[in-house]
FITIMI-511460 format. One record per residue (C-alpha): x, y, z; residue in one letter; chain. Coordinates in nm, 2 decimals. Layout:
# FITIMI-511460
{x X&y Y&z Z&code a&unit A};
...
***
This chain:
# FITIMI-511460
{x 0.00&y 0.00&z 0.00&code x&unit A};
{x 0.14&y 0.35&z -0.09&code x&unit A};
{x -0.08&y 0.56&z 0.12&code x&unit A};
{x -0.16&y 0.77&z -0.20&code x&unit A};
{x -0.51&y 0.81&z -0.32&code x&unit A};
{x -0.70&y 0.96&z -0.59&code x&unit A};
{x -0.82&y 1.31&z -0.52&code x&unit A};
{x -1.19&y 1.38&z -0.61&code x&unit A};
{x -1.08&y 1.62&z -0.95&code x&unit A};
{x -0.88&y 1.24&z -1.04&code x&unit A};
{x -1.21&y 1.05&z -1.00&code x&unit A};
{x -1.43&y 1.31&z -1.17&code x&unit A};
{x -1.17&y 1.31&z -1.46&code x&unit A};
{x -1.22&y 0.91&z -1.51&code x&unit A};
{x -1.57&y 0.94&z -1.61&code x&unit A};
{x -1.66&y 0.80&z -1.93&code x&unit A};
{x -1.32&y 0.59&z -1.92&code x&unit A};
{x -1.31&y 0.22&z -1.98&code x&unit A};
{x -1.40&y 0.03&z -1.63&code x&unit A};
{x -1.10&y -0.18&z -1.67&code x&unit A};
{x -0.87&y 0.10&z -1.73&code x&unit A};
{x -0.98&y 0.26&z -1.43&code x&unit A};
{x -0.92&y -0.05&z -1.23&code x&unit A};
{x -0.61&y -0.02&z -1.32&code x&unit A};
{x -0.58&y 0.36&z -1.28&code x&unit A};
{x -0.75&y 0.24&z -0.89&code x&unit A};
{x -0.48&y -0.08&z -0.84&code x&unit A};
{x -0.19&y 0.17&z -0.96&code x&unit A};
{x -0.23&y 0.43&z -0.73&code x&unit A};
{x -0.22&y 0.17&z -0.44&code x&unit A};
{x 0.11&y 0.03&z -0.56&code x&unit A};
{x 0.28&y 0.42&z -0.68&code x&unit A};
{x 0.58&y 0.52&z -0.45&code x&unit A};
{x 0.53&y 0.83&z -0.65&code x&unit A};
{x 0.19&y 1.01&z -0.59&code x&unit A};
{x 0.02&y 1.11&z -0.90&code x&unit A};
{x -0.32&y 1.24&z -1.03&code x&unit A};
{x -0.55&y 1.15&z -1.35&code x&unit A};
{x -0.49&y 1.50&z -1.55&code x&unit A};
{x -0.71&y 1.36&z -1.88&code x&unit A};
{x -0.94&y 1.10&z -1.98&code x&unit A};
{x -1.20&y 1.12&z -2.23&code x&unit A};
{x -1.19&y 1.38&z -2.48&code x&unit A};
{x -1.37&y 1.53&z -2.71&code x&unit A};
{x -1.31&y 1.56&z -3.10&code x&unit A};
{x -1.30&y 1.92&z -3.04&code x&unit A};
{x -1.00&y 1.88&z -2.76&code x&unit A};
{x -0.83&y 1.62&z -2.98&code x&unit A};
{x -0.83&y 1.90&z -3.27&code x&unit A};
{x -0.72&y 2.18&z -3.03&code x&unit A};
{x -0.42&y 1.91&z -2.93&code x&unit A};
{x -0.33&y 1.83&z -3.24&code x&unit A};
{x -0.32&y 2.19&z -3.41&code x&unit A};
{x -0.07&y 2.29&z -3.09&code x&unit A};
{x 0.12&y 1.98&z -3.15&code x&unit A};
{x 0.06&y 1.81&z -2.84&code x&unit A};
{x -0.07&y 1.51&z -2.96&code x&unit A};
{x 0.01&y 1.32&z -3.32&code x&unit A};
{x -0.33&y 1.18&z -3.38&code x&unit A};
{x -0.69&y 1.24&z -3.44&code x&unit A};
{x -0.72&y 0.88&z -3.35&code x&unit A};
{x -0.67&y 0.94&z -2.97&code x&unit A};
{x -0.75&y 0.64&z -2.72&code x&unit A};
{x -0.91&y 0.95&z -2.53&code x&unit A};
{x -1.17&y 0.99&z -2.78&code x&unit A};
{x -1.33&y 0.65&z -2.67&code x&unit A};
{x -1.24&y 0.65&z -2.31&code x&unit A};
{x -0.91&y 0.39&z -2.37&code x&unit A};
{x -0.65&y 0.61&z -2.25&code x&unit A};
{x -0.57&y 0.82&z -1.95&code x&unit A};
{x -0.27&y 1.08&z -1.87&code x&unit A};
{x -0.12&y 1.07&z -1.53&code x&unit A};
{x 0.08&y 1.36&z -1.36&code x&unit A};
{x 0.36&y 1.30&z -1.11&code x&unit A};
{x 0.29&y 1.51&z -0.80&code x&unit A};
{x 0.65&y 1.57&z -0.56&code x&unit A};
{x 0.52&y 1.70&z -0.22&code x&unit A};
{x 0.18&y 1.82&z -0.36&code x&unit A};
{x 0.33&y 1.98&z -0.68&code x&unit A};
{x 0.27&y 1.85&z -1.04&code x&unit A};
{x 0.59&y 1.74&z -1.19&code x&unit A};
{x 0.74&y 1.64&z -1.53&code x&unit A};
{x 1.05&y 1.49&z -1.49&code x&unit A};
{x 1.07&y 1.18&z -1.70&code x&unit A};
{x 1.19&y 0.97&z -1.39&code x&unit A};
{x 0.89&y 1.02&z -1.19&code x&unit A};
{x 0.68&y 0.85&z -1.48&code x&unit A};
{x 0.91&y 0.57&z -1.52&code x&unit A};
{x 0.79&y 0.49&z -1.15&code x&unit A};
{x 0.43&y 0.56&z -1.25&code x&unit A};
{x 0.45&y 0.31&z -1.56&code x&unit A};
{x 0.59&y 0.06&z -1.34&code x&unit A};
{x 0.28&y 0.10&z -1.05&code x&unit A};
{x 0.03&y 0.10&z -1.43&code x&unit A};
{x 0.22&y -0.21&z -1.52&code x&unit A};
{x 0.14&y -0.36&z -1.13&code x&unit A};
{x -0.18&y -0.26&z -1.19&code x&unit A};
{x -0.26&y -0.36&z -1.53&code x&unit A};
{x -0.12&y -0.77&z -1.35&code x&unit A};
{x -0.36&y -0.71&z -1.09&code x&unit A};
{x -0.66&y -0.63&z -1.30&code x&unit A};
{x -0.58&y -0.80&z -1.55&code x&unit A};
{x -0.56&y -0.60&z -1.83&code x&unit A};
{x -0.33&y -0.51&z -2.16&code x&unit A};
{x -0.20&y -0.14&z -2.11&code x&unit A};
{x 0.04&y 0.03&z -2.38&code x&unit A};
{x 0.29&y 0.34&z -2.22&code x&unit A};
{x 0.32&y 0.62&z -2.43&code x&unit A};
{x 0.71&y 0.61&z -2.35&code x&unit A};
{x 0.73&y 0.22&z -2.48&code x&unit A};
{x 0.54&y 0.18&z -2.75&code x&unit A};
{x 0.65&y -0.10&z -2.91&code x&unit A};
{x 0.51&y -0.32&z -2.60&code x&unit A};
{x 0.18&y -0.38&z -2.63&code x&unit A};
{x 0.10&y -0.52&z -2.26&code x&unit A};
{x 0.37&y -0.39&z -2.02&code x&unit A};
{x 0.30&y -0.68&z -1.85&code x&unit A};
{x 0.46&y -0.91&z -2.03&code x&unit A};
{x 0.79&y -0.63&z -2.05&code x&unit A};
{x 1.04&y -0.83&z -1.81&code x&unit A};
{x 1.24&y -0.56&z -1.63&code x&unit A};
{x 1.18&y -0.21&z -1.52&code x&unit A};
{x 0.92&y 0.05&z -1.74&code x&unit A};
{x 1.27&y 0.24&z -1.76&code x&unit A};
{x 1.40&y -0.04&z -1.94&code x&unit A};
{x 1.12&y -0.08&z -2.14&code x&unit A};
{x 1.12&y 0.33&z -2.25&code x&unit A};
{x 1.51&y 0.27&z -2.34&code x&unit A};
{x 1.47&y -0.04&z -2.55&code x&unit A};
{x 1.22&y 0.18&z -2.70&code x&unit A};
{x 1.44&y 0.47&z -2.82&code x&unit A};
{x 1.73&y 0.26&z -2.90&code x&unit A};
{x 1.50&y 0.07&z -3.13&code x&unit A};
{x 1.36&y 0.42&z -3.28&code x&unit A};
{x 1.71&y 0.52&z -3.31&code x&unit A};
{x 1.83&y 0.15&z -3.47&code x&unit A};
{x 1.56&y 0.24&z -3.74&code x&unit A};
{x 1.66&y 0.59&z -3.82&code x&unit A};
{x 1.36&y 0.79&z -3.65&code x&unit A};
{x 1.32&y 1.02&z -3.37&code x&unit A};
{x 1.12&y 0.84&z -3.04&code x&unit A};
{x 0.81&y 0.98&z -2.94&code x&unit A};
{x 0.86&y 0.99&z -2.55&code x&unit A};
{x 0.48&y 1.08&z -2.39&code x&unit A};
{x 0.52&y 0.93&z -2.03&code x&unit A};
{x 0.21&y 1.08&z -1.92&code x&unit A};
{x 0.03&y 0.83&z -2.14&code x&unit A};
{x -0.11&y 0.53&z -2.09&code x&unit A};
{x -0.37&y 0.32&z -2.31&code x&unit A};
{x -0.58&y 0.04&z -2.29&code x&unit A};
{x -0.51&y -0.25&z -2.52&code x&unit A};
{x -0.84&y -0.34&z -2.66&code x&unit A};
***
């Protein structure tokens, strides 16, 4: 138990999110040494576009738009946080979580791994296999460790 919990704003955001992502969003935050909060869930097409057109998201074809994704933010003594480190430690409570509810989840910092709970080894691991393999191919990794989809 990490003695973390999911503010209200967190639960509020998780409406109209998959019920087993949000198990695993529930499991994760029970297993986090680092506290975090649910920043985004669903979206709507008009959000997506808004996203897209600043260049903080790639896709029209968001998991948000159908409630299969969620983005987490690291919290360090009550203050949002985004140093990559901190979400290494969040994928790898999402990956506990995902194993406890039994559910395939995709990081947006490994995305070649379809179910980080089959990834043997740390979510840190996973997000450098990652860009080595970006980099092994010639292209630039797309590092969003805020991310985190359901596999369905």
């Amino acid at each position: 138990m990490s003695g973390f919990k999911l503010s209200r704003r967190s639960l509020d955001r998780l409406v109209g999110v998959n019920d087993n992502l949000v198990a695993v969003v529930r499991a994760a935050i029970n297993a986090t040494k680092t506290d975090f909060g649910v920043i985004q869930g669903l979206r709507t097409v008009e959000q997506q576009k808004e996203l897209v057109a600043k260049g903080a998201s790639q896709t029209m074809k968001s998991k948000h738009l159908d409630g299969n994704a969620v983005d987490l933010m690291a919290y360090i003594n009550g203050r949002g946080s985004w140093e990559l480190n901190l979400y290494d430690d969040l994928a790898d409570a999402m990956k506990e979580g995902a194993q406890m509810a039994g559910v395939a989840v995709r990081w947006g910092a490994a995305w070649h791994i379809d179910d980080i709970r089959t990834w043997e080894g740390t979510m840190e691991e996973a997000m450098n296999d990652y860009i080595d393999l970006r980099r092994s191919q010639g292209r630039r990794p797309f590092i969003d460790g805020p991310h985190f989809e359901l596999m369905v």
